[in-house]
N, CA, C and O of each residue as an XYZ file, in Angstrom:
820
protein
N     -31.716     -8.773    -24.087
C     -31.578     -8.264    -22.733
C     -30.140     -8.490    -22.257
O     -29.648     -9.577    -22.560
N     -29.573     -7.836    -21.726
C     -28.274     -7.562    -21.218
C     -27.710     -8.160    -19.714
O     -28.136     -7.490    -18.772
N     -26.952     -9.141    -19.381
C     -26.586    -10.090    -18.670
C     -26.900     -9.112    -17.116
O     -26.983     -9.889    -16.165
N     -27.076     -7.668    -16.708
C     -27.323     -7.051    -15.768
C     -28.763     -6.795    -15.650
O     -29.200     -6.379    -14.578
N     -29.589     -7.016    -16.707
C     -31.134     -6.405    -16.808
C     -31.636     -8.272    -16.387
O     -32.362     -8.491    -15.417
N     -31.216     -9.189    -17.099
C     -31.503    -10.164    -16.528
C     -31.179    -10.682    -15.139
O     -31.812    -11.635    -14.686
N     -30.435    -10.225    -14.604
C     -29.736    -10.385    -13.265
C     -30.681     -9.653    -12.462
O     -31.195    -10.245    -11.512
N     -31.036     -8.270    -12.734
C     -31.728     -7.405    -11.806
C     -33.326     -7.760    -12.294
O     -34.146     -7.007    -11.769
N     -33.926     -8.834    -13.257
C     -34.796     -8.924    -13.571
C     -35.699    -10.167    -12.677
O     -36.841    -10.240    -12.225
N     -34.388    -11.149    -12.713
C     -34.653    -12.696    -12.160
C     -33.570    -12.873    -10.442
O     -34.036    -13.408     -9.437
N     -32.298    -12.349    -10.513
C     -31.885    -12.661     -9.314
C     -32.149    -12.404     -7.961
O     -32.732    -11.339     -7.756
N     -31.842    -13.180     -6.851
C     -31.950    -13.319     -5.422
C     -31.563    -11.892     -5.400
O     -30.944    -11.365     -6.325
N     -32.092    -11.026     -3.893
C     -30.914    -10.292     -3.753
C     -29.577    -10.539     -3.391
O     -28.615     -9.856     -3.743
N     -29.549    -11.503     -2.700
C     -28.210    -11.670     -2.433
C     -27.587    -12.413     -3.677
O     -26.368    -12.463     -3.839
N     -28.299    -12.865     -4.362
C     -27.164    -13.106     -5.508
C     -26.878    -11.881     -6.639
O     -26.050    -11.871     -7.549
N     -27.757    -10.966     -6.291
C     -27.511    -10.008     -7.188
C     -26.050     -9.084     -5.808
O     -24.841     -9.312     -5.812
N     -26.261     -8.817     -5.544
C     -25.273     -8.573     -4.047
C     -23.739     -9.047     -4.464
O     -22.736     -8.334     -4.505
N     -23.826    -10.129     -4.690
C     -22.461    -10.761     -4.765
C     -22.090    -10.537     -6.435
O     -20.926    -10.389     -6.804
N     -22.940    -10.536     -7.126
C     -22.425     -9.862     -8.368
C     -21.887     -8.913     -8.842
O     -21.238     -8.915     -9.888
N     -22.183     -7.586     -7.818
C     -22.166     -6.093     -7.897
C     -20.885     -6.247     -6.888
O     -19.903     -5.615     -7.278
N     -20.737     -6.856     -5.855
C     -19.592     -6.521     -4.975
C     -18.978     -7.989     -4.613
O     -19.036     -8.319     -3.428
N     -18.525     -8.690     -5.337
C     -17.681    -10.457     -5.164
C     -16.888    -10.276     -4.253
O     -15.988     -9.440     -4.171
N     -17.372    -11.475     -3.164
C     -16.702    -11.619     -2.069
C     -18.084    -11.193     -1.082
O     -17.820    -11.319      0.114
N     -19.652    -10.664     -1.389
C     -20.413    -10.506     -0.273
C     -21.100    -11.534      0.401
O     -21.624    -11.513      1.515
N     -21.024    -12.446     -0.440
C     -21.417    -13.860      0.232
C     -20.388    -14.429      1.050
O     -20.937    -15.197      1.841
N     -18.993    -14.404      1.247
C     -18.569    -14.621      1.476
C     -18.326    -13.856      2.778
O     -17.427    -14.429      3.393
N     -18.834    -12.652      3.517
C     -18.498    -11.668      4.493
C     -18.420    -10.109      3.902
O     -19.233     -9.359      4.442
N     -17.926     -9.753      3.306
C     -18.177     -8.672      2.847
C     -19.139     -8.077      2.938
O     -20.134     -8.689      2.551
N     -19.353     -6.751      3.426
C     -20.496     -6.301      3.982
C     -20.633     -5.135      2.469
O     -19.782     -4.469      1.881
N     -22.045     -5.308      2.269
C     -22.645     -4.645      1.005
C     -22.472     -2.587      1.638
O     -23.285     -1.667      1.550
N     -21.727     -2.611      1.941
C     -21.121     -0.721      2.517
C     -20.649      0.105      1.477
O     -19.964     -0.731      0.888
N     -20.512      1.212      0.783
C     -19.637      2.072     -0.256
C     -18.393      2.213      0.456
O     -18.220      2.293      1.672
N     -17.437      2.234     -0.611
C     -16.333      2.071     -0.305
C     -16.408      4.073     -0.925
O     -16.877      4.753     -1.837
N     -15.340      4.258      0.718
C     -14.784      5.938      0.781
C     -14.309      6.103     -0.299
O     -13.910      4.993     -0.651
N     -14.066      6.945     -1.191
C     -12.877      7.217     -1.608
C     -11.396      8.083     -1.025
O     -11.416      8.915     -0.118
N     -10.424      7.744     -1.628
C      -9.394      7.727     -1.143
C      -9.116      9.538     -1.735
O      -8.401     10.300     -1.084
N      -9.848      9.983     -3.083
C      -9.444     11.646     -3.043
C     -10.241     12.205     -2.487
O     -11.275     11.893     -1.897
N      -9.334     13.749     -2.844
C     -10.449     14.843     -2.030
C     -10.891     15.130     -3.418
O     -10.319     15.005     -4.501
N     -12.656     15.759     -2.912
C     -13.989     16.147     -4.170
C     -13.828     17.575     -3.525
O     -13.265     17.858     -2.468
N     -14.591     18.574     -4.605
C     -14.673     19.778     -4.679
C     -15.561     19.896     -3.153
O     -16.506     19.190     -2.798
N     -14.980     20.906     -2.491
C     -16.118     21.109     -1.431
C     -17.289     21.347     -1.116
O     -17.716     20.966     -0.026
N     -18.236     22.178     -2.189
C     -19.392     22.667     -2.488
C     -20.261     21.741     -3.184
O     -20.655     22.238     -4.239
N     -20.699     20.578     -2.975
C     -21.198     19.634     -3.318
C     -22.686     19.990     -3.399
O     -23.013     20.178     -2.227
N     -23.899     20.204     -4.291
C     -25.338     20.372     -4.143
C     -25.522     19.308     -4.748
O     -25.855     18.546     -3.840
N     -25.531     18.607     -5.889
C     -25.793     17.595     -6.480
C     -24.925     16.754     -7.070
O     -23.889     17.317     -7.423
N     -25.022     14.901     -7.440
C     -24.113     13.961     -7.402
C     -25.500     13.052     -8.263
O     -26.724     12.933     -8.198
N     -24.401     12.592     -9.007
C     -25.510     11.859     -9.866
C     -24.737      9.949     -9.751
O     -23.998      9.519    -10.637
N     -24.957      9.489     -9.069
C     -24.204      7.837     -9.055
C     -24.820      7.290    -10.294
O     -26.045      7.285    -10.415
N     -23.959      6.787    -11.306
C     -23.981      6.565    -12.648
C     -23.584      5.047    -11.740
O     -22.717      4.773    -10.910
N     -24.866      4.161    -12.479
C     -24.717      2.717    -12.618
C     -25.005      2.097    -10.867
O     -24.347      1.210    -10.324
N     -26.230      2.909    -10.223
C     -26.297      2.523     -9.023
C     -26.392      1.600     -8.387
O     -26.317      1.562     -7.159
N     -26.602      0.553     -9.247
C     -27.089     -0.559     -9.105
C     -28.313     -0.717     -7.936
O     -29.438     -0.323     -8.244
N     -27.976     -1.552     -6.011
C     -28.838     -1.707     -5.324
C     -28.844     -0.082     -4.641
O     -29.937      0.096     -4.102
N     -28.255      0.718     -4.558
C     -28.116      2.154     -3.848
C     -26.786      1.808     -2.717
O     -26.738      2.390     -1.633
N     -25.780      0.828     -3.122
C     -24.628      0.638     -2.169
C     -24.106      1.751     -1.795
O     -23.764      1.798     -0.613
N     -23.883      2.953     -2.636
C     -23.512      4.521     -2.463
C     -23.898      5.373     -1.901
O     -23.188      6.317     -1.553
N     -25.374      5.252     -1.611
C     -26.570      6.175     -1.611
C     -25.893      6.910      0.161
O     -25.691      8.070      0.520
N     -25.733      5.626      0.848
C     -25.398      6.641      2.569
C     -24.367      7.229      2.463
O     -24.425      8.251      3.145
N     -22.889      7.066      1.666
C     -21.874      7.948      1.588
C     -22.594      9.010      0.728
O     -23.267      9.761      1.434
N     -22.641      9.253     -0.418
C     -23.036     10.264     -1.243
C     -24.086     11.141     -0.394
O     -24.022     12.367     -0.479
N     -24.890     10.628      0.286
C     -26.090     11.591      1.053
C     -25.009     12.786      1.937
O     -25.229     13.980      2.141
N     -23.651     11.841      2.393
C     -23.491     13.359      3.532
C     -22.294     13.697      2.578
O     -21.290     14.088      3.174
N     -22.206     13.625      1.249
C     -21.860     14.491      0.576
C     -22.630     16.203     -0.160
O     -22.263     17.311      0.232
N     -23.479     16.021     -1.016
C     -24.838     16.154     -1.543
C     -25.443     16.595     -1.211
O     -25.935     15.660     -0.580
N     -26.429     17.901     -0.832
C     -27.847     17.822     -0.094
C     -28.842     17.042     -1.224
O     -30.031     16.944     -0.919
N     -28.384     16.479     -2.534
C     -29.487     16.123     -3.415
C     -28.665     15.021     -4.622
O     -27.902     15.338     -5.534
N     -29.138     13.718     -4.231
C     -28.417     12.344     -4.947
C     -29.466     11.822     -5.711
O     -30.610     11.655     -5.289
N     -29.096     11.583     -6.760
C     -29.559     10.981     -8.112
C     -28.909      9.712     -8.451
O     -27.693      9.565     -8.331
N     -29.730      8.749     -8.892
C     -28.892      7.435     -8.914
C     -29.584      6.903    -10.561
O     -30.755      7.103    -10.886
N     -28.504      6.180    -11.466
C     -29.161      6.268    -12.565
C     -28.682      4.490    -12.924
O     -27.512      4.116    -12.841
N     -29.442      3.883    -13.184
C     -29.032      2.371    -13.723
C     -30.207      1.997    -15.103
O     -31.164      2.643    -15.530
N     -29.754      0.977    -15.426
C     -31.142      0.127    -15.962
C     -32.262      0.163    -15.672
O     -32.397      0.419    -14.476
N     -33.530     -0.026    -16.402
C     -34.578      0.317    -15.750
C     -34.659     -1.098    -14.838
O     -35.071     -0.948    -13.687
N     -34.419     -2.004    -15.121
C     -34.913     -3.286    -14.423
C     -33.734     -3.028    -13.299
O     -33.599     -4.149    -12.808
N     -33.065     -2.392    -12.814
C     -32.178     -2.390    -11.808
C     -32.690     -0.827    -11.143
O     -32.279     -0.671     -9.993
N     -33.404      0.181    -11.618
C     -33.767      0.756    -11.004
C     -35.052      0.104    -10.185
O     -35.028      0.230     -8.960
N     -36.025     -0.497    -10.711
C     -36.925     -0.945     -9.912
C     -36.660     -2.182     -8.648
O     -37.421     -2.306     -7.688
N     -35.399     -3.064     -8.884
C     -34.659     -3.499     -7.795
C     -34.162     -2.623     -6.333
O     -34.239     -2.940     -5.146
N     -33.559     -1.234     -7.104
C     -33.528     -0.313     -6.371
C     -34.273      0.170     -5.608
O     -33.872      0.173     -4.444
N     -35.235      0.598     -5.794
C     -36.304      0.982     -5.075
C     -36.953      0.326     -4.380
O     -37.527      0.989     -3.516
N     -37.213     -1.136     -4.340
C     -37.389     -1.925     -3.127
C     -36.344     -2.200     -2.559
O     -36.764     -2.839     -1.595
N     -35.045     -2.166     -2.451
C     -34.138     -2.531     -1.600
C     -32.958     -1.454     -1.377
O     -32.136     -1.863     -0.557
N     -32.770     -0.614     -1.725
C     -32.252      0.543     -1.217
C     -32.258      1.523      0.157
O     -33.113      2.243      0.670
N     -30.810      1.166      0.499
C     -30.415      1.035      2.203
C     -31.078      2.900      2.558
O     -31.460      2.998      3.724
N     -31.173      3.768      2.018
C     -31.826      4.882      2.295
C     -32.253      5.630      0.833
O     -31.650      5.452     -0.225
N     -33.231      6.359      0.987
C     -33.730      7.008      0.048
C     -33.025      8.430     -0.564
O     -32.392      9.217      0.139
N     -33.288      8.608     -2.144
C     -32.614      9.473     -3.113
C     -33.431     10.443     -3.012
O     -34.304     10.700     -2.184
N     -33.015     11.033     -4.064
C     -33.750     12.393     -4.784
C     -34.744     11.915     -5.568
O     -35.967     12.040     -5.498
N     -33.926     11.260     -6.442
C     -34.201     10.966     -7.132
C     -33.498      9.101     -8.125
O     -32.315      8.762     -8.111
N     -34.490      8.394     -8.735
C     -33.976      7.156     -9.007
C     -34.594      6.720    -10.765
O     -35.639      6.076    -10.867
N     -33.801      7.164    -12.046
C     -33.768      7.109    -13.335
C     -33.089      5.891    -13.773
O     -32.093      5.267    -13.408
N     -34.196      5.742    -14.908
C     -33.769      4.358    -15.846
C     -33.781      4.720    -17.358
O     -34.096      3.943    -18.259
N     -33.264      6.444    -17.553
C     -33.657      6.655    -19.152
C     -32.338      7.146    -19.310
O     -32.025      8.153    -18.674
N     -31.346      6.487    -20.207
C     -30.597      7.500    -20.453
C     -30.560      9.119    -21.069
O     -29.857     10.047    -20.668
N     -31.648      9.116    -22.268
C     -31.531      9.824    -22.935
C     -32.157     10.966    -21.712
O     -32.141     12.122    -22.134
N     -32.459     10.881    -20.916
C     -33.179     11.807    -19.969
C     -31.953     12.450    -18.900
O     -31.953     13.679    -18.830
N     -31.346     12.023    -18.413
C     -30.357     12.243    -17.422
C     -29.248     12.523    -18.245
O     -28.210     12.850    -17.669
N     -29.255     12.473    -19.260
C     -27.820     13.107    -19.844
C     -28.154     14.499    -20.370
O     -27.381     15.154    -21.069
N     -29.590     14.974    -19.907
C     -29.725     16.200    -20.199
C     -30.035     17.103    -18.784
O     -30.665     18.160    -18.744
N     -29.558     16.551    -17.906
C     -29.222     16.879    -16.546
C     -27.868     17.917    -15.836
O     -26.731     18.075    -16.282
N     -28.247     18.268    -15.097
C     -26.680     18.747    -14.567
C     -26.831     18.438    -13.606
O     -27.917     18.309    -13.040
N     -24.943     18.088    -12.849
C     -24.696     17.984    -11.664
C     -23.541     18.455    -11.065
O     -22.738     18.547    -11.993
N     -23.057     18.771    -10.145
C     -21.803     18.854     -9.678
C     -20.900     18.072     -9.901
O     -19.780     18.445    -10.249
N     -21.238     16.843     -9.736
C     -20.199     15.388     -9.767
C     -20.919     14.597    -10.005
O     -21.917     14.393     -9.314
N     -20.472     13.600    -11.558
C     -20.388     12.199    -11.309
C     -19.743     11.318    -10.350
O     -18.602     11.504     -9.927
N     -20.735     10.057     -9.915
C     -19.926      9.312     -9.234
C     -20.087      7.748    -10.326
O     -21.172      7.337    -10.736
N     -18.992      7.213    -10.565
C     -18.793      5.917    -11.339
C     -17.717      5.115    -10.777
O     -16.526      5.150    -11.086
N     -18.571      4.045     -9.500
C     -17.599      3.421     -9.171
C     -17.707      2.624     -9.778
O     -18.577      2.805    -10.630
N     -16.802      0.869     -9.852
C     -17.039     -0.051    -10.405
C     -18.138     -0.486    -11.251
O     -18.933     -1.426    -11.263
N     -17.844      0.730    -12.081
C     -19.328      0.237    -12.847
C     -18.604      0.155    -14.776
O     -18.989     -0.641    -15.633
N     -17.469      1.292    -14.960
C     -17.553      1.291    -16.604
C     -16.928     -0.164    -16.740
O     -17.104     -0.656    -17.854
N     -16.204     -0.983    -15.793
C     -15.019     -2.118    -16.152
C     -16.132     -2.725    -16.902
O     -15.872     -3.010    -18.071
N     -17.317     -2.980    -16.473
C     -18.553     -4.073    -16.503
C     -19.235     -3.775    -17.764
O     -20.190     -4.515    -18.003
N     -18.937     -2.743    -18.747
C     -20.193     -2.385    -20.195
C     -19.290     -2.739    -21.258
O     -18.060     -2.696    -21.220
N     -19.913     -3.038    -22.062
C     -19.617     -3.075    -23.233
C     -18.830     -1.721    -23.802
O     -19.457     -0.733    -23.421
N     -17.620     -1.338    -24.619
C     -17.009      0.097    -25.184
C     -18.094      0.724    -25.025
O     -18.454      1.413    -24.070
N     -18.717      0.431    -26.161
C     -19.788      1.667    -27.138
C     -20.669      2.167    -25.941
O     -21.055      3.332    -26.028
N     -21.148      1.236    -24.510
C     -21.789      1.913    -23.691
C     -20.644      2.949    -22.970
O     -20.870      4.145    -22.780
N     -19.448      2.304    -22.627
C     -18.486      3.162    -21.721
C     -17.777      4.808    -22.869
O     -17.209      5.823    -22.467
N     -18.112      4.443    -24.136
C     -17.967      5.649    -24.332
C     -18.852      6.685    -24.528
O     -18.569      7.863    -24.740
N     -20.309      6.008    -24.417
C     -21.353      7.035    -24.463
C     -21.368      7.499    -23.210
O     -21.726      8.673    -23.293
N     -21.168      7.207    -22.067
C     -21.483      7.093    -20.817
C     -20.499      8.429    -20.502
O     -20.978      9.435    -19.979
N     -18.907      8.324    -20.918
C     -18.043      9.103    -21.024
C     -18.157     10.297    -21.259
O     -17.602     11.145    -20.560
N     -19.097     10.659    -22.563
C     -19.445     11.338    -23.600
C     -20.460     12.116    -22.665
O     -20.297     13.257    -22.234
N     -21.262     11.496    -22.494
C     -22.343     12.086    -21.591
C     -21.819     12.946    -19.554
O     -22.320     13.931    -19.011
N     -20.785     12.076    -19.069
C     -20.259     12.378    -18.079
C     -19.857     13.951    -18.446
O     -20.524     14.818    -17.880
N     -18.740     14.398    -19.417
C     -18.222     15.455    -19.674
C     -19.392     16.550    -19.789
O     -19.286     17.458    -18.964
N     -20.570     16.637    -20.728
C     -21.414     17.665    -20.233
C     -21.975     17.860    -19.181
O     -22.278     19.004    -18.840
N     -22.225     16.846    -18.471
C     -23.167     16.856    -17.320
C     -22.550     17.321    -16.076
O     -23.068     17.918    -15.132
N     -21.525     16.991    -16.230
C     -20.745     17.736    -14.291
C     -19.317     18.202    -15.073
O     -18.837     17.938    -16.175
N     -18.927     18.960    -14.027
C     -17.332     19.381    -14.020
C     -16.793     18.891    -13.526
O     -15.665     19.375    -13.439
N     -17.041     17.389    -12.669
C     -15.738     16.371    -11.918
C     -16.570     14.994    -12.043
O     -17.740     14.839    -11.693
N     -15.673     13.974    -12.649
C     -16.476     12.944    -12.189
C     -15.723     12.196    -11.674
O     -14.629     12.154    -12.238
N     -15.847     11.500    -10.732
C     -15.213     10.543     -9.842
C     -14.998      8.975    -10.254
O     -15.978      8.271    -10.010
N     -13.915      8.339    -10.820
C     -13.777      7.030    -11.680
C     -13.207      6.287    -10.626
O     -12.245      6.614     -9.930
N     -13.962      5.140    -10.562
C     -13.085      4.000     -9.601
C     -13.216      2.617    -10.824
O     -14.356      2.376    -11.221
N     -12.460      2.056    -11.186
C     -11.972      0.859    -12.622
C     -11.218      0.438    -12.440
O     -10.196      0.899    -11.932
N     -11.550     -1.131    -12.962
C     -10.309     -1.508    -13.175
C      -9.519     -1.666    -14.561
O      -9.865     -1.180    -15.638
N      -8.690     -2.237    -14.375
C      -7.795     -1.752    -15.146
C      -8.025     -2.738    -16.937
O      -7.896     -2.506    -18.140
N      -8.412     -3.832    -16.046
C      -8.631     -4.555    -17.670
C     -10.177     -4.725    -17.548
O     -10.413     -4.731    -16.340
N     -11.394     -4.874    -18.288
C     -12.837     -4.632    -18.489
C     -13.022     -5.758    -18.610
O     -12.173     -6.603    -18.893
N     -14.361     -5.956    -18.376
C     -15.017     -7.448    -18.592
C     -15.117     -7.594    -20.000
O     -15.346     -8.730    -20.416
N     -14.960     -6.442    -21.014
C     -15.047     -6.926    -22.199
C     -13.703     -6.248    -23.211
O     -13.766     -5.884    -24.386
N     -12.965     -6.245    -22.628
C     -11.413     -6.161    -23.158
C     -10.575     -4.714    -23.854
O      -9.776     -4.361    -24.721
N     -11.306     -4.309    -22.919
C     -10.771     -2.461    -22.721
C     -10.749     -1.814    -21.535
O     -11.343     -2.068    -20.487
N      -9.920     -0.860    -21.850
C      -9.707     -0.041    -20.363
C     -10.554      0.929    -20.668
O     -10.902      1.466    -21.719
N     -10.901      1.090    -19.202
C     -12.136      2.523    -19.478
C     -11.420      3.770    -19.620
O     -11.936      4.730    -20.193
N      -9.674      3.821    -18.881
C      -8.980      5.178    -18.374
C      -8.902      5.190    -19.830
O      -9.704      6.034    -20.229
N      -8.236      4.577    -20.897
C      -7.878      4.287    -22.245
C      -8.980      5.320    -22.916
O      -8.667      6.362    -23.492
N     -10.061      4.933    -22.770
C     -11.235      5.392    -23.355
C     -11.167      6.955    -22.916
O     -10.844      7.908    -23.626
N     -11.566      6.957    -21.532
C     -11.205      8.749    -21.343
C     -10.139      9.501    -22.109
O     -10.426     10.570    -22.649
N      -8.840      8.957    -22.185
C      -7.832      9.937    -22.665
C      -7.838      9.872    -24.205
O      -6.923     10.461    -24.782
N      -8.837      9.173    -24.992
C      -8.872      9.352    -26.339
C     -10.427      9.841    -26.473
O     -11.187      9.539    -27.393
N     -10.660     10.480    -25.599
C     -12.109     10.619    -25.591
C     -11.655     12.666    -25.910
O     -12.178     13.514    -26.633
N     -10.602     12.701    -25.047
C      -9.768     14.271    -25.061
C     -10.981     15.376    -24.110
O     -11.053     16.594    -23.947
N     -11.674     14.381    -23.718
C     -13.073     15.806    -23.078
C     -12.434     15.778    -21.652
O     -13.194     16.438    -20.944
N     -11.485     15.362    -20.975
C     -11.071     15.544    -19.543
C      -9.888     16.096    -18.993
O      -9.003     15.289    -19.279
N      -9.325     17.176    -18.264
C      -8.051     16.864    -18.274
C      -7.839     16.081    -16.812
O      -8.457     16.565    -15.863
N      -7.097     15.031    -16.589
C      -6.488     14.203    -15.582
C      -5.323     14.750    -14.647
O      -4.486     15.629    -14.853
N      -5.602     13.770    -13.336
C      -4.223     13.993    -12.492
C      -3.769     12.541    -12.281
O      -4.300     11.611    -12.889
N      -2.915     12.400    -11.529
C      -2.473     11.181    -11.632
C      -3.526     10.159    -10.998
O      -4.643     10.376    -10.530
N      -2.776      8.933    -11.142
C      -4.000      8.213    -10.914
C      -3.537      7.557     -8.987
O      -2.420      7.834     -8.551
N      -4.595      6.700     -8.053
C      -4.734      6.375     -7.161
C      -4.588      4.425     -7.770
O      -5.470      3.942     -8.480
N      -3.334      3.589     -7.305
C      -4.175      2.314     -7.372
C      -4.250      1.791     -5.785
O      -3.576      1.993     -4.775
N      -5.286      1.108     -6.074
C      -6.370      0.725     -4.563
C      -6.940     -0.651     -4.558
O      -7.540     -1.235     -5.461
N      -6.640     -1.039     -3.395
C      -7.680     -2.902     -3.317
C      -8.467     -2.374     -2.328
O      -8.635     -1.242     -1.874
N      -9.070     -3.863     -2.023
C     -10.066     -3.881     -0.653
C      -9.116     -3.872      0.732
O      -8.438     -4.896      0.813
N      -9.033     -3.454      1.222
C      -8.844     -3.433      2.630
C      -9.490     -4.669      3.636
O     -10.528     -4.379      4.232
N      -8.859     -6.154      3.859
C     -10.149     -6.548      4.677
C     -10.110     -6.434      5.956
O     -10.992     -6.956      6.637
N      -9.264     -5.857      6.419
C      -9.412     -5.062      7.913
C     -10.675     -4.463      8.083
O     -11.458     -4.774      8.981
N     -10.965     -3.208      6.826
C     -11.387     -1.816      7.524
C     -12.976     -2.416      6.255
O     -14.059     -1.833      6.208
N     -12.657     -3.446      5.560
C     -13.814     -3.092      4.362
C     -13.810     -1.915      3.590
O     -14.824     -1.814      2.899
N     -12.666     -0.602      3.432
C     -12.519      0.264      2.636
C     -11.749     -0.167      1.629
O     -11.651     -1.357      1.330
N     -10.837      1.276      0.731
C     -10.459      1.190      0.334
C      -8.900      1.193      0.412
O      -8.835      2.236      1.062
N      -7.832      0.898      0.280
C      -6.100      0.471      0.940
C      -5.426      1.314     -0.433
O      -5.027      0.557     -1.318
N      -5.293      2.513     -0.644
C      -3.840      2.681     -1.668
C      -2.710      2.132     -1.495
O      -2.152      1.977     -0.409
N      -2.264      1.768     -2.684
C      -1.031      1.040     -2.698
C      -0.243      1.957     -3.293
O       0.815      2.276     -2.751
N      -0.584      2.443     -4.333
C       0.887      3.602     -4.932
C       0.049      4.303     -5.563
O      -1.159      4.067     -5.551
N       0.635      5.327     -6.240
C       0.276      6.531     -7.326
C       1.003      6.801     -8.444
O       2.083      7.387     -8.374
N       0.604      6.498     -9.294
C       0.505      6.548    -10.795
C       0.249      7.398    -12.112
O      -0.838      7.948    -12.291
N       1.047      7.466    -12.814
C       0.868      8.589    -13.909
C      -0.387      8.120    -14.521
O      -0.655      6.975    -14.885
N      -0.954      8.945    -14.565
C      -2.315      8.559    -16.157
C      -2.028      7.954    -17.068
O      -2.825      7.102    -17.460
N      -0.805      8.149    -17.746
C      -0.741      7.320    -18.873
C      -0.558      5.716    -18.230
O      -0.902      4.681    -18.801
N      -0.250      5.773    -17.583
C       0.363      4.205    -17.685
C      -0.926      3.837    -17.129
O      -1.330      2.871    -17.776
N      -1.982      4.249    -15.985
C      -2.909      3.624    -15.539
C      -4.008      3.414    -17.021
O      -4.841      2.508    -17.009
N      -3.881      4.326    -18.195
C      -4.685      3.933    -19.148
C      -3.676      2.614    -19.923
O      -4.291      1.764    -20.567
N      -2.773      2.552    -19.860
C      -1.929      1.507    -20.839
C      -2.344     -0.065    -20.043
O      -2.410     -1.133    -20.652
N      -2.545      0.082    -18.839
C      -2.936     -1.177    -17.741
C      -3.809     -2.306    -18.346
O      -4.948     -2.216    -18.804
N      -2.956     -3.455    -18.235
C      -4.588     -4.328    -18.863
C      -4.058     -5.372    -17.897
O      -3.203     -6.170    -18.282
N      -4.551     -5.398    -16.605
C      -4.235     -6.113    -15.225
C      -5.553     -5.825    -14.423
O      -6.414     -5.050    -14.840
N      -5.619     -6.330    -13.553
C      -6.540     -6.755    -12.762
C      -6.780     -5.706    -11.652
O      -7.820     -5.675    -10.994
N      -5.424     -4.579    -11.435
C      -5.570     -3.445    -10.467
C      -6.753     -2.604    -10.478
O      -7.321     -2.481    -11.563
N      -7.238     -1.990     -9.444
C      -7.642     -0.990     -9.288
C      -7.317      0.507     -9.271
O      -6.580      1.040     -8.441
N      -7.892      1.072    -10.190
C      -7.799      2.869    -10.120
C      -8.615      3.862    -10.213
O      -9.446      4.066    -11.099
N      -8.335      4.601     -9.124
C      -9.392      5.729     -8.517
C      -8.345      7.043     -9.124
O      -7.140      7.176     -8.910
N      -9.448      8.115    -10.108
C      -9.168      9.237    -10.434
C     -10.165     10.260    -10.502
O     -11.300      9.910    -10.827
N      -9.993     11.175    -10.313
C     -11.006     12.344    -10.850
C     -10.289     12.854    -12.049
O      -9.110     12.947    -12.392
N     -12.148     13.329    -12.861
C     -11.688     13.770    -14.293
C     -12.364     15.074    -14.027
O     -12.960     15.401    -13.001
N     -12.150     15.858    -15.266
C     -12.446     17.573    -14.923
C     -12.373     17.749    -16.645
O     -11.490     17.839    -17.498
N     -13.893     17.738    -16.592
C     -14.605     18.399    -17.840
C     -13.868     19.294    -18.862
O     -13.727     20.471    -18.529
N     -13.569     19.055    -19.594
C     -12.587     20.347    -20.546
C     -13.942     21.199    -21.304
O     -13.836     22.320    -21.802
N     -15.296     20.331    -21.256
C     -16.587     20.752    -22.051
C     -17.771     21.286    -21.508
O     -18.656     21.894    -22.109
N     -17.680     20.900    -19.893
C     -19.167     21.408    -19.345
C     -19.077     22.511    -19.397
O     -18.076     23.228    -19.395
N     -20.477     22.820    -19.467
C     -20.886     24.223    -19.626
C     -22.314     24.439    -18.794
O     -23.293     24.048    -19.430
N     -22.605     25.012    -17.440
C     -23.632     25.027    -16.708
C     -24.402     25.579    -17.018
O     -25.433     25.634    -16.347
């Protein structure tokens, strides 16, 4: 079992809370953080890859008329009792949702946290499924890769530059600090944050 299936299997909520967003025990209010680009305007469906408690679910709703949230199964059923408003829909199969379509992925802070082989299936799967997906990462992974790294040898996206971004603790959003070529935000093995959209070189609706 996988250090997140046990977490969403056995933890408090609030200790699962502070795992998914560090610093919520501390004040941090469990809110989705905006993003800082602009998304395609015509939004019908959004699939939040790695939803964990549904922290996304109220921004993405007045994106969306129709949100899909996809985690672990033992973190989907966390979900569903504690999820700040209700989905479309709430999946724990991969092999099921990668045969889905959507308008947009959303993957915030979620690839830094998997293992490669999951962040490149995940990748792999992002590119058929929507024509934009929305990446918020950081820059070095909990297990010693960059996820941007992974996209640009993955060749299924083409990129724009990248956004780097902290917390804001004024506003609880998100604060850009500068803007960045792609390459170098994939060469990054630092602790920054970066927000990009990718654009399918493969979907096909």
């Amino acid at each position: 079992m996988s250090e997140w299936s046990r977490l969403a299997s056995s933890a408090s909520d609030d200790d699962l809370r502070e795992k998914i967003l560090t610093g919520f025990k501390k004040g941090k209010p469990f809110t989705p953080y905006v993003p800082t680009l602009a998304f395609p305007s015509t939004l019908l469906s959004v699939l939040d890859f790695g939803c964990g408690l549904g922290r996304n679910f109220p921004y993405l709703k007045t994106l969306a008329s129709r949100v899909t949230g996809y985690d672990l199964p033992e973190m989907i059923e966390r979900c569903r009792k504690v999820s700040p408003v209700e989905v479309d829909c709430l999946l724990g199969d991969w092999d099921l949702i990668r045969g889905m379509r959507f308008d947009m992925v959303f993957a915030s802070l979620v690839l830094q946290h998997v293992p490669e082989d999951v962040c490149r299936q995940a990748l792999d799967g992002f590119a058929t499924m929507a024509p934009v997906t929305y990446l918020l990462a950081r820059g070095q992974g909990d297990f010693g890769f960059n996820a941007l790294d992974l996209v640009a040898r993955s060749q299924k996206f083409d990129t724009g530059a990248c956004r780097v971004v902290e917390h804001d603790p004024a506003t609880h959003q998100l604060r850009v600090l500068e803007s960045v070529p792609f390459h170098a935000a994939r060469s990054a093995d630092d602790p920054r944050h970066f927000e990009v959209l990718l654009k399918s070189r493969v979907y096909r609706s």
